[in-house]
N, C-alpha and C positions, 0 to 999 in steps of 0.2 A: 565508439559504438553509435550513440547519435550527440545530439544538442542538451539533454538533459544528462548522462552517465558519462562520467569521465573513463572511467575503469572498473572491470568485472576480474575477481579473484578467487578461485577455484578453492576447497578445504575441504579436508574430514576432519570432524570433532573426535579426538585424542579421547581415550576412558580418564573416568572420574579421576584417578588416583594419579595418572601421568599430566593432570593438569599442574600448571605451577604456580599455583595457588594451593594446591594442597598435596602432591606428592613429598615435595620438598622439605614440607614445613610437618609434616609426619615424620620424616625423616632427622629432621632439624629436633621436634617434640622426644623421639624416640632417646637419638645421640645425650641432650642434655639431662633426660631424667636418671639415664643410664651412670651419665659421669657424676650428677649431682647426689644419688641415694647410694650407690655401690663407689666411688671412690671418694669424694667431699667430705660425704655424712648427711644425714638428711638434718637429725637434729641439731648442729654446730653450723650450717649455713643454711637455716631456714629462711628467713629472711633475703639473702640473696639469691635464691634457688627460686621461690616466688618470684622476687622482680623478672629477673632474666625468662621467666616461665610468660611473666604479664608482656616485657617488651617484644619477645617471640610473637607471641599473641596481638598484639599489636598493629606486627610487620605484615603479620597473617592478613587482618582488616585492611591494612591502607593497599596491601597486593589485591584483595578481593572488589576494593575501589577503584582500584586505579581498570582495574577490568570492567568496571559498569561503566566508567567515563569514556574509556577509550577504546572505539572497535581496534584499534592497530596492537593493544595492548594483549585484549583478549583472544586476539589472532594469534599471537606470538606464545603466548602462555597456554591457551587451550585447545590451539587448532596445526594441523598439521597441512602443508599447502599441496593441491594436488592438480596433473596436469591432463586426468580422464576424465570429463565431464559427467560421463555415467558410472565414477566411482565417487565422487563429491557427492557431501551430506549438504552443506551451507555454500553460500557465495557472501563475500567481501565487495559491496556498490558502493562507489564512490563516487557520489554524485559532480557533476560540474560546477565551477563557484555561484554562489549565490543559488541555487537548488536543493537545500536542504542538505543535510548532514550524513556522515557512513553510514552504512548499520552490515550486520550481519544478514543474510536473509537466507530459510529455507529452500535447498532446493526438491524441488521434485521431480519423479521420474515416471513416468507410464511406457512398459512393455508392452508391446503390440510385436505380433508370431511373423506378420507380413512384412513388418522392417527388423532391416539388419542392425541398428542401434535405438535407443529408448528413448522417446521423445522426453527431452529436459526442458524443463523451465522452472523460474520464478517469477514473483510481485514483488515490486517496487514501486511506491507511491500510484497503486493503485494501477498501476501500468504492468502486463504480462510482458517477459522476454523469453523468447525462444532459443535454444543452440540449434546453430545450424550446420550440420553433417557435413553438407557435401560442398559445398562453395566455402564459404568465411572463415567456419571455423571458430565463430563466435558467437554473443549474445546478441539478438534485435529484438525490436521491440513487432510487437505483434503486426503483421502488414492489411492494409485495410484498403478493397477493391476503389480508389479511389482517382486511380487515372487511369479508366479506359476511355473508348472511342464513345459519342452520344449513339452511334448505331448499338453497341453491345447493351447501352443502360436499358433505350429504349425497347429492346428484343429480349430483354431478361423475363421471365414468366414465374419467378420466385420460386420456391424450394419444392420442386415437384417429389421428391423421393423422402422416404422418411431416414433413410440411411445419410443422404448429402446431408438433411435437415442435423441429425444428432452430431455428426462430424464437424459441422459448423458450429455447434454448441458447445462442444469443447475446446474448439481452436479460441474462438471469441469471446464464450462465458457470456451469461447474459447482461441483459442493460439497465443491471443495476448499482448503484454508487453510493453504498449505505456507510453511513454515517456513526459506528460501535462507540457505543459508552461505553469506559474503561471502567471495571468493579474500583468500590473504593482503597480496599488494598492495593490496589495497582498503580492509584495515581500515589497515596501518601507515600509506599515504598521509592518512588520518582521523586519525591520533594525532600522526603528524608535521606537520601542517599546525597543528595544538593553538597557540595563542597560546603556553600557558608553553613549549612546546617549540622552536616558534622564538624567544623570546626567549633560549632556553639555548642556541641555536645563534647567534644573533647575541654574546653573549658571550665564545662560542670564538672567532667574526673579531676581534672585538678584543680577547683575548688573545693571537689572532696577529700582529697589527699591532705587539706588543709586546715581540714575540718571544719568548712563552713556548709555542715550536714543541711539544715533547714533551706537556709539560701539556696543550695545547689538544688535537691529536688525540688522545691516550691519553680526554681528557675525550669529547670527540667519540665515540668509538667506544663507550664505554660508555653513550653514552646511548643508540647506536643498537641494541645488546645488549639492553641493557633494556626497550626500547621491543618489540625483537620478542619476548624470552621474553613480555609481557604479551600480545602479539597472539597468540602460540602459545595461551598460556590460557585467551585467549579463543575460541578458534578447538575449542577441546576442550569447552568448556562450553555452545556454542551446538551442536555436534553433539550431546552427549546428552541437549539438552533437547529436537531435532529426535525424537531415537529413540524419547522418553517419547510423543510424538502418536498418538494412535488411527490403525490403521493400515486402510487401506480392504478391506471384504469382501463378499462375495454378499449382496442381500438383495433378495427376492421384488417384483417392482414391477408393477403393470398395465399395462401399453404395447401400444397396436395391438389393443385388446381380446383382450388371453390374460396372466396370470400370464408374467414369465417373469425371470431371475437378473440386476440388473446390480448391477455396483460401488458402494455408497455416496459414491464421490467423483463418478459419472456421474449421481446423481438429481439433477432442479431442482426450484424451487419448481411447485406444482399434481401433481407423482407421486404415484400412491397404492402406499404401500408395506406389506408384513404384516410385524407387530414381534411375537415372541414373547421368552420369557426369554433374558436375555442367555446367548448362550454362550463359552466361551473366555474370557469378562472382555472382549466386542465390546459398546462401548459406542454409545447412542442416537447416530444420525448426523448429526443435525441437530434443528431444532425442528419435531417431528413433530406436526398436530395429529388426536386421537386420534377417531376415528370411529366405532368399532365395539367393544367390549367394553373391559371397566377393564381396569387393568393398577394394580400396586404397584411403585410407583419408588424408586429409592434415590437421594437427590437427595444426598447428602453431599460428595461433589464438588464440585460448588456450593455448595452452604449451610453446610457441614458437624456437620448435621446428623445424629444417628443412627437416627433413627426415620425407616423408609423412608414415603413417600407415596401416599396413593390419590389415583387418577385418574378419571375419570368420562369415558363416552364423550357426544362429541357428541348424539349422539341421544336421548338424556334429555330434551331441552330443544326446544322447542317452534318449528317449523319457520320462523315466522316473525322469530324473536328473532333480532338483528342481534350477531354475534359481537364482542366488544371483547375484541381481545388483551391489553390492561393490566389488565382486571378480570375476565376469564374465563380468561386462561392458565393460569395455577396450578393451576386445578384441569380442565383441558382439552386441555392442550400439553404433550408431552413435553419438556422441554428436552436441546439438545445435548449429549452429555458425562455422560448420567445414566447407569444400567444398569437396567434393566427387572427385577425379583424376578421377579413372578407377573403372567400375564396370561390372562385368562378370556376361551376364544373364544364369540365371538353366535353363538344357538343356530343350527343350520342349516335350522329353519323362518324363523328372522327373516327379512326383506326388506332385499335388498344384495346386495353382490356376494359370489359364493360363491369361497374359497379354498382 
């Protein structure tokens, strides 16, 4: 697919009961109560009729683990593989090494009357992919207008129509990149499922089997102490890295042919928006590319570097020349996250739009 996705794996989620994690083990429950009360005897193999009840029970747990540790596990046990994009519930990503790890990911689907199949996709580390119909035949990742000619940037007149406007809003979603605190249930249930941690709790079972009652719960409950002062910790360090995030504000965009104020988190890709010196410490909002007069950036942030950079506008450069984001950004594209020094408006004889 690209540089980040190694492999995309199509699935429907199987009903509760044909999962194998618990069809089987109902079935397994059903078989032994049946042999152990009607032909054993309940009360001459009580005793063993409970164990074999607790190791069942057991088997149950470490299969219901071994499915939260392992997408490949939970695939095989809960999911059914499928080969029609608009019949798949979930997708199987498998990222490329060093990229983070599998996961299962929802897919979605949106019907629209005008095409002949339903636009799919899913998110993946924040990143939209798309199936594509008619050429590939597979997943990519969202395409973003970034190598056309400097004639088509400079002749763009922004989202004249309110219908292109919404159409782009759902292809692209807007530009925002928030940062969700997980409920506290959510992270301890992550740290308690932890291998070393149910091993420390299979431990206390069989300290209590041995009856060292006190010891085991006193041990018990301080692991589950500690477990959550760590999620508290956690839970305070992920808010103030939340609060450190650029925070969304007015900036002048051309829409419906007139100037007019929206949010930084509401622009998409193809806006044309006017960037002057930063104010307040409001940082560039995205990777802006620059059209109309230089600007001196303080890329530090980035690079950390201290010597702020000069930018060059678009229009230097000769109408035919085919823009290459990898060899022309740098000195063409504001990047996200910079703060803008000094920015010198085109004269207001130039030709363009006036603001």
């Amino acid at each position: 697919m690209d540089e980040e996705i190694h492999s995309v794996s199509l699935y429907t989620v199987r009903p509760l009961i044909c999962h194998g994690y618990v069809g089987p083990f109902v079935l397994l429950y059903t078989v032994w109560v049946y042999y152990w009360i009607l032909i054993c005897g309940y009360s001459e193999f009580f005793e063993a009729g409970c164990i074999v009840l607790a190791i069942i029970g057991l088997l149950q747990i470490l299969t219901c683990l071994f499915c939260h540790w392992s997408v490949y596990i939970k695939c095989l046990l809960s999911c059914k593989q499928e080969k029609d994009a608009s019949k798949a519930s979930v997708v199987q990503v498998i990222p490329s090494p060093n990229n983070g790890s599998p996961e299962i990911v929802k897919l979605h689907h949106e019907w629209d009357i005008a095409r002949k199949h339903p636009r799919v996709w899913f998110v993946f580390q924040k990143m939209k992919y798309v199936f594509d119909w008619e050429e590939k035949k597979q997943f990519h990742a969202v395409e973003f207008p970034v190598s056309g000619s400097v004639k088509m940037y400079l002749d763009w007149k922004g989202y004249e129509d309110e219908n292109i406007l919404q159409a782009s809003k759902e292809k692209y979603g807007d530009n925002r990149l928030e940062m969700v605190v997980p409920e506290f249930t959510e992270l301890f249930k992550e740290r308690a499922t932890a291998p070393f941690f149910v091993f420390q709790v299979f431990c206390v079972g069989l300290w209590c089997l041995d009856e060292y009652w006190y010891y085991s719960i006193f041990t018990l409950l301080m692991l589950i102490a500690f477990e959550a002062t760590l999620v508290q910790q956690q839970l305070r360090n992920l808010r103030e890295i939340r609060n450190m995030g650029n925070k969304p504000y007015l900036i002048q965009t051309y829409r419906n042919r007139k100037w007019r104020p929206v949010l930084t988190s509401e622009i998409i890709p193809g806006d044309i928006v006017s960037v002057g010196r930063s104010q307040n410490e409001s940082l560039v909002p995205c990777d802006l590319l620059l059209l109309r007069g230089p600007c001196i950036v303080d890329e530090s942030m980035l690079t950390g570097e201290s010597v702020p950079q000069m930018k060059e506008a678009l229009e230097v450069l000769e109408k035919d020349y085919l823009f290459d984001i990898n060899t022309d950004g740098r000195l063409h594209v504001l990047f996200g996250g910079t703060m803008v020094v000094q920015h010198t408006p085109p004269a207001k004889t130039a030709p363009g739009m006036k603001c």
